[in-house]
C-alpha positions in Angstrom: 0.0 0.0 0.0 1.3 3.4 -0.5 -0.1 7.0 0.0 1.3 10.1 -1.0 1.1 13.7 1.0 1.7 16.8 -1.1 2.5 20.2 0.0 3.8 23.1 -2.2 5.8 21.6 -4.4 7.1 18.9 -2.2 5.6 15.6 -2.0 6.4 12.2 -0.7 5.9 8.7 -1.0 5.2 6.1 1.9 5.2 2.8 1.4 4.5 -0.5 3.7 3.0 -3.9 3.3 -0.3 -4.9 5.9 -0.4 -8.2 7.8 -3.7 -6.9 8.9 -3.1 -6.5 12.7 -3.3 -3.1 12.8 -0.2 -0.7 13.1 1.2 2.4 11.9 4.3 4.2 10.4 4.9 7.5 10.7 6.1 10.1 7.8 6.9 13.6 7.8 7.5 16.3 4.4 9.6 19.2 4.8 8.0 22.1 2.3 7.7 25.9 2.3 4.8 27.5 1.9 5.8 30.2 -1.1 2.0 31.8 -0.9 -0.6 33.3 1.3 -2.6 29.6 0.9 -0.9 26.4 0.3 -3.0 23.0 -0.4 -2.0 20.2 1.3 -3.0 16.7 -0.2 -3.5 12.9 0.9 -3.6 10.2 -2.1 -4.0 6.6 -1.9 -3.5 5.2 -5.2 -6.2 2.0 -5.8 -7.5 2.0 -2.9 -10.9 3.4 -2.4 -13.9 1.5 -0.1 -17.2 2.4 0.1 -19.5 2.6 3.2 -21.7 -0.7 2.6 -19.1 -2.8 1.2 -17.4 -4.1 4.4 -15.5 -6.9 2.8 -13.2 -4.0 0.8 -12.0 -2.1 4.3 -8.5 -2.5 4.5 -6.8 0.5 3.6 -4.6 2.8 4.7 -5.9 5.4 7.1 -4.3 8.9 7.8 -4.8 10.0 11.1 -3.3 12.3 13.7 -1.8 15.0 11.3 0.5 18.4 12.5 1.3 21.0 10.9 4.6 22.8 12.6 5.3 26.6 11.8 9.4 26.8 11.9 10.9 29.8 12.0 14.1 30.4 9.7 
């Protein structure tokens, strides 16, 4: 499975393989925000369930996301 994050013009890719026993990885993208409103994206290439088709959950999930202001 692998989702990508994109900020700016910096994006990343993570990658990992499911036993299905629940667990995480974390991931973080360095990017600068060059204008007064930056998108920030999630992707999950071929994965996509829907809400009454329970036999398709497993996925992966984002969850517990920060954005962090650094100064230069």
């Amino acid at each position: 499975m692998t989702v990508q994050a994109f900020a700016g013009k910096a994006s990343t890719q993570v990658s990992f393989v499911s036993s299905g026993k629940g667990w995480y990885k974390t991931a973080s993208l360095k990017f600068r925000a060059d204008k007064t409103r930056t998108t920030i994206a999630f992707y999950n290439t071929f994965y996509h369930a829907k809400v009454h088709d329970f036999g398709h959950m497993c996925r992966p999930v984002i969850d517990d996301v920060s954005l962090v202001h650094v100064k230069k």
